[in-house]
N, C-alpha and C positions, 0 to 999 in steps of 0.2 A: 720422710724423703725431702732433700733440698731443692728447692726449685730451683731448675739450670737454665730460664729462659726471664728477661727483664728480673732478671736479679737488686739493682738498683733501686725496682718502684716497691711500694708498698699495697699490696693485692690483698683488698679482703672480700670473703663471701658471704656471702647471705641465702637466708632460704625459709620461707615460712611451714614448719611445721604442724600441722594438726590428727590427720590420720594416717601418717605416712607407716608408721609400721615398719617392715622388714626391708623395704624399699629403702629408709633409710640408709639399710649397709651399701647400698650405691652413691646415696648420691653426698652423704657426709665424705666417705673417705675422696669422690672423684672434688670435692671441693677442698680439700685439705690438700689432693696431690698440687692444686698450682694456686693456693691462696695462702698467704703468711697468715693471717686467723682469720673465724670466720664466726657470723651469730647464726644461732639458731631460734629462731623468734617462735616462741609457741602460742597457738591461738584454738581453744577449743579443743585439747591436744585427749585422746587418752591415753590411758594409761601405759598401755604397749610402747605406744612413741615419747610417750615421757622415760621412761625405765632405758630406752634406746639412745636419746639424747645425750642423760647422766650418764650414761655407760662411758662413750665418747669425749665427755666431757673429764671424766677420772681417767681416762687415757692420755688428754689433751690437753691440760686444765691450762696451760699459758697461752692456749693456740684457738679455743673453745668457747665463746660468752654464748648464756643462754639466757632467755629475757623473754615477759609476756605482754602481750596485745594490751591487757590488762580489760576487753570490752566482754560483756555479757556472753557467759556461754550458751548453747544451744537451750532452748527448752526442751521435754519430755517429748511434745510433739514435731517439734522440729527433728528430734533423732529417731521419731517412728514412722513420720509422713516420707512417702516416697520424695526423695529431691528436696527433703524437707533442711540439711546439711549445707547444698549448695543455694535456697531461697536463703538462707541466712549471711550466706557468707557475700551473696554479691553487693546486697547492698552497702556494706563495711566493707569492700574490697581496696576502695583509695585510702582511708583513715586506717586499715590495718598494714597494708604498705606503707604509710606514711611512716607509721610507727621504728620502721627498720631506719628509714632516712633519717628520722630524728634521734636513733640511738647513734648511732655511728656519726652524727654531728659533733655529739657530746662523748666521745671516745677521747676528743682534745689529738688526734693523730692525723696528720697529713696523709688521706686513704687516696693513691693515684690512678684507684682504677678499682669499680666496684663490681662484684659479679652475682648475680641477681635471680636465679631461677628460682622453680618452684622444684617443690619438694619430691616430685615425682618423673625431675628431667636430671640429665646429665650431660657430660662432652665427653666427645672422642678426643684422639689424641691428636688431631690437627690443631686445637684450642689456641698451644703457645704461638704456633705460626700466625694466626687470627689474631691474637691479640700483638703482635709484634708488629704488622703493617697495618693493625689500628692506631696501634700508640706513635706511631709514623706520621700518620696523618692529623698535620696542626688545624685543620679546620673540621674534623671529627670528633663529634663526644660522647657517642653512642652506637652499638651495634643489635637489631634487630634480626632475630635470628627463628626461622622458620623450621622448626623440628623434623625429624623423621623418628615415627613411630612404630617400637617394635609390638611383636607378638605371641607370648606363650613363652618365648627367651629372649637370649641377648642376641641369638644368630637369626633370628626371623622379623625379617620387616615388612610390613604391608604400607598401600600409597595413602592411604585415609590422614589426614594431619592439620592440626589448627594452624588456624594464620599465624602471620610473623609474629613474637612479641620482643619487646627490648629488653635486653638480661644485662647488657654490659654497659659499665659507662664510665668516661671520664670525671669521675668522682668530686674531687679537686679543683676541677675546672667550671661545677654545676652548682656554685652555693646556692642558689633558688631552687635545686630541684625539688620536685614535689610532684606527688600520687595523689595529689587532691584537686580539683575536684578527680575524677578516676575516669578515664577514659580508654577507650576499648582494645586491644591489642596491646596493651601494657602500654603507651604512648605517653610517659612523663611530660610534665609541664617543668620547663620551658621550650623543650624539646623541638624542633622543627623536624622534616622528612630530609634537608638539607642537612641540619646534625649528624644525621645517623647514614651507617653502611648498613647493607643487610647481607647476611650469611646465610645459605641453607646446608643443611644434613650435617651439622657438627654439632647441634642443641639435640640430643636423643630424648624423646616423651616415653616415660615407662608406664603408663599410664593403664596399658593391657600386658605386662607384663609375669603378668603370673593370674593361675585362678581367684585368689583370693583376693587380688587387687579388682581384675576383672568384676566380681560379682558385689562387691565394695560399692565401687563406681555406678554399674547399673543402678542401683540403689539407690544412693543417695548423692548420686551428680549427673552423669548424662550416660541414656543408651549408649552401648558396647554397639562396634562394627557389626555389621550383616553378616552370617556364615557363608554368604556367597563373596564376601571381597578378597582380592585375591593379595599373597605371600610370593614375597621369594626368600630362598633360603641364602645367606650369608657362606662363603668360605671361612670367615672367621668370625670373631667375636665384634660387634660392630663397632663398637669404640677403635679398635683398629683400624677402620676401614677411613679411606679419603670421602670428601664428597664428589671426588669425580668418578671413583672408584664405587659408590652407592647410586649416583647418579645412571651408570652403566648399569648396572643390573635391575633397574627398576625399568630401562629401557627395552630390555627383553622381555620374554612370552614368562610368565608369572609360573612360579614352580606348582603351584598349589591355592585352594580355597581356605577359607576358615575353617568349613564343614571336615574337608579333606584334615588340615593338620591336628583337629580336636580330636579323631577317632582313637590317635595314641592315647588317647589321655595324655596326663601328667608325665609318664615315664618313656614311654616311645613318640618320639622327637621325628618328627621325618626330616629326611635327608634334603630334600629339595631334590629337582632330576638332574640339574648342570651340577651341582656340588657333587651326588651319587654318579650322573658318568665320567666326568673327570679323574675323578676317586678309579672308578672301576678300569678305565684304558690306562692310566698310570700305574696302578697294582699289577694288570695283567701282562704290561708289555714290562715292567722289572721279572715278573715269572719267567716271561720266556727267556728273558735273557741269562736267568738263571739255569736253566733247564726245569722246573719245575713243572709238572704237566696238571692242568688246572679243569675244568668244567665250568659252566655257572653252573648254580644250585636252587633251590627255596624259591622265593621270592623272584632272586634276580634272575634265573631261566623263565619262572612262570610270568616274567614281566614281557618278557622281550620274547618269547615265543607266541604266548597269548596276546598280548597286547600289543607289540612290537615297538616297544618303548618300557622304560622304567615304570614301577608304581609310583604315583605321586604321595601315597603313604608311606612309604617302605621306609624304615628306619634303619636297614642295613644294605649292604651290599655281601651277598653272599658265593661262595666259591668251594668245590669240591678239589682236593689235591689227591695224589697217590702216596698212601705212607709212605711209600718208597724212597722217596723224596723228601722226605722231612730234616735228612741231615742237610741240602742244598739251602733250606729256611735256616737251619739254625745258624751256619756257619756264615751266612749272609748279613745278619742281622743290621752287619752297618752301612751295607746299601744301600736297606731299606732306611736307611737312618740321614743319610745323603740323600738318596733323593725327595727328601720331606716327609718323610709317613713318620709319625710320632706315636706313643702309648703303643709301644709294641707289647702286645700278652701273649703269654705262653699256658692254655690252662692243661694242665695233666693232672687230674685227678680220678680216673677213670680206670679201672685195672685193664691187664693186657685179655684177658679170659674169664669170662663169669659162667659157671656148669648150673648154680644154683645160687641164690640168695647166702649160701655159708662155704660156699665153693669159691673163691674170687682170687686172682693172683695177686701177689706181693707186687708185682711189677706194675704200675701205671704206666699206659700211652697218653700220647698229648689226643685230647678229643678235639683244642681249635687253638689255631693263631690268628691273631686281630693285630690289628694297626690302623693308623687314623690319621687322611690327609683331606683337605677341604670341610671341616668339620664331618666326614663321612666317615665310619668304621666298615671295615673288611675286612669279613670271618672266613676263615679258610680251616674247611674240617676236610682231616687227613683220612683217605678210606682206605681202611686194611684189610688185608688178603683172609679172607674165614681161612681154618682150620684144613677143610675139605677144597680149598680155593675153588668152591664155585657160587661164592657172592665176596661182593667190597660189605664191608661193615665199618660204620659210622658211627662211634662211638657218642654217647650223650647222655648228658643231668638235666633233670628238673627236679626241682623242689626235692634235692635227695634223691632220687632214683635214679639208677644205673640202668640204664639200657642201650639199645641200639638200634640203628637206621639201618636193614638191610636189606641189598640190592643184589639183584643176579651181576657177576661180575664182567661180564660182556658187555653190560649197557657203557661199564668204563677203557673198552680197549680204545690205546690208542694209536693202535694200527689201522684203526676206520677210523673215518672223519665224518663228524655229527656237527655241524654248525650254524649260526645264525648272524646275520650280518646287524647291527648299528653302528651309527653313526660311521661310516667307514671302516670299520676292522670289524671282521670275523673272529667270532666268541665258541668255543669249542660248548657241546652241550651233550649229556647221555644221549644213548644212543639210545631208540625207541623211548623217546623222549614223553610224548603223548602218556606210557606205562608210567613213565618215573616221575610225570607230574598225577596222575591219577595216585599213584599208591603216597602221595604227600599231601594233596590236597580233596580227594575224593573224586569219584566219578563227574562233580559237576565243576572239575577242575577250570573249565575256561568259561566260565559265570563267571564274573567279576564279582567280589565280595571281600569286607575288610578281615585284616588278619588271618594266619594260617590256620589247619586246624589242628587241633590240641592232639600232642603225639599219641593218646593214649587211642585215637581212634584213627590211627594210620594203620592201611596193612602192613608197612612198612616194615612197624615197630615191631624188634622182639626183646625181650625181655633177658633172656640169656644170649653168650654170643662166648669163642673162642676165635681169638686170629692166630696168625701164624706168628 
């Protein structure tokens, strides 16, 4: 991709290598989008991010120098002592930085502008703007740039973050610069505080961003955040985001703890509550004006009835529809598409009637429609008329299995009105509401407790089901 911003300068990146791993695929290509080439300096590297390097490098190879420290790798005990990684790496932290300054001397190329992170930061996409009213300023030569650090993803940030350090410089303009002797916050010699502008929330530290990075680091650099610090969750992907726009939301009452967002594990993500009720009054107010007649469900009723608020784990936002209504979803779709909701799915894999495991109709119903606005997903499972029309049936998979949610079908008229107020607008909810969270999450339904319980011990569930 061509850079469309200081087209004119010559922009090279930098970045010291050693255990960066999978992280990599971040922060190489976010240097390639706005640097004309860049080194990848390796120091004590394994193997993984060496193999990751050359990969990039046979993709890049006019755009890509890689080159090493050339100073003593780790010993045996330094790679088995706790922190025994980062004891070695501080003392050699100005001479193995120097090493990048010294290659890119001897490149023999006029570099106007050098971009300088570590292996486990990136930029958002404010960067060209930043560097456009740096390169502006003739008594500027550097920019110190204070991180914001995510958590588990790219859409969760928490406040915890190291001091400023200087990534950026006018290159060209610093023949003396030098990382030696090495002083603290990244602070280059010749450098003054008058040099440099400082930046916050556009330097992103990925530094807890995945498990394996996470338990990396405890290891062999510094304790991982407290389970008690607190997250907010992102509407988008943060490198999208401004830093007035990150600034904002860390000004707010915090979505969640550590403890809280670890409980998904790996694959269930929580929503954040401003992400999930934005999501949830924007899905529901395009329903009504569909005609679409909806319910909360799961989760999102047992959040706001029991707790009178969202869960702060919940990874979805859930909603019960009337098949009836299903052609009003379909024929809509680009409504939804207008008014922001993206990844719209349709799953119908589900037959219309199952008598028996060898009994099943040719004809599949949709069991759910999903769509996703503020990183939030909104599942909306269609409930059909049983056979004998005196239950709604909810159709649904796990792991292979065909069965169903079934409810007396009264709990769904909506000729009564069942509701529950947040945040200003009233939320329609089954009727004998108290039954329909009991037969979903069991008698000790309003105990607060993580995760649903597993369908196969719901009264709910039956295993055969015929709708009309």
């Amino acid at each position: 991709m061509k850079r469309k911003f200081l087209t004119n300068l010559n922009i090279w990146g930098a970045t010291l290598i050693s255990r960066g791993g999978k992280v990599l695929h971040y922060t190489i290509p976010c240097l390639l989008k706005y640097c004309n080439k860049i080194l990848l300096m390796m120091d004590n590297e394994n193997e993984e991010t060496r193999n990751i390097a050359y990969e990039y490098q046979k993709k890049y190879p006019n755009r890509i120098h890689i080159a090493e420290t050339g100073f003593p790798r780790a010993t045996l005990k330094q790679e088995k002592d706790p922190r025994g990684l980062f004891h070695r790496f501080k003392p050699l932290q100005g001479p193995i930085r120097q090493t990048v300054i010294d290659y890119l001397r001897n490149t023999n190329e006029k570099i106007d502008i050098l971009i300088f992170p570590d292996s486990d930061e990136i930029f958002s996409d404010s960067l060209p703007k930043l560097l456009e009213d740096f390169w502006a300023m003739p008594d500027k030569k550097a920019i110190t740039m204070k991180p914001v650090d995510v958590f588990g993803d790219i859409m969760t940030i928490h406040s915890r973050s190291m001091t400023g350090h200087t990534r950026v410089f006018k290159f060209a303009q610093l023949p003396d610069l030098t990382a030696v002797p090495y002083r603290t916050a990244c602070n280059y010699r010749p450098l003054t505080k008058a040099d440099r502008i400082g930046s916050n929330r556009v330097l992103i530290h990925l530094a807890s961003l995945n498990t394996e990075k996470r338990n990396w680091r405890a290891k062999h650099w510094k304790p991982n955040a407290k389970n008690s610090e607190a997250l907010w969750r992102l509407p988008r992907e943060i490198t999208k985001m401004t830093p007035d726009e990150l600034r904002e939301i860390l000004q707010r009452e915090p979505d969640m703890n550590i403890e809280e967002y670890l409980r998904g594990g790996d694959k269930r993500v929580p929503l954040g509550v401003e992400n999930a009720s934005k999501a949830l009054k924007e899905a529901t107010d395009l329903l009504d004006e569909l005609g679409v007649r909806y319910f909360l469900a799961f989760g999102t009723c047992l959040g706001l009835v029991r707790d009178k608020g969202l869960i702060k784990w919940d990874w979805d936002v859930d909603l019960i529809s009337l098949g009836e209504d299903n052609e009003k979803i379909e024929t809509n779709v680009d409504k939804l598409t207008a008014a922001g909701f993206t990844e719209f799915k349709r799953k119908q894999d589900i037959p219309k009637w199952k008598k028996s495991e060898t009994e099943k109709s040719e004809e599949n119903y949709v069991r759910t429609y999903s769509f996703k606005k503020y990183g939030c997903r909104v599942d909306i499972d269609p409930a059909y008329i049983s056979a004998d029309g005196e239950s709604r049936i909810i159709l649904k998979g796990r792991k292979r299995e065909m069965f169903c949610a079934k409810y007396p079908a009264h709990w769904f008229d909506t000729e009564i009105t069942s509701d529950v107020e947040y945040r200003g607008k009233r939320y329609r909810i089954p009727h004998n509401v108290e039954d329909y969270l009991e037969s979903n999450y069991g008698p000790n339904w309003n105990v607060p407790a993580y995760g649903p319980m597993p369908w196969r011990k719901r009264p709910c569930m039956n295993q055969t089901y015929e709708c009309k």
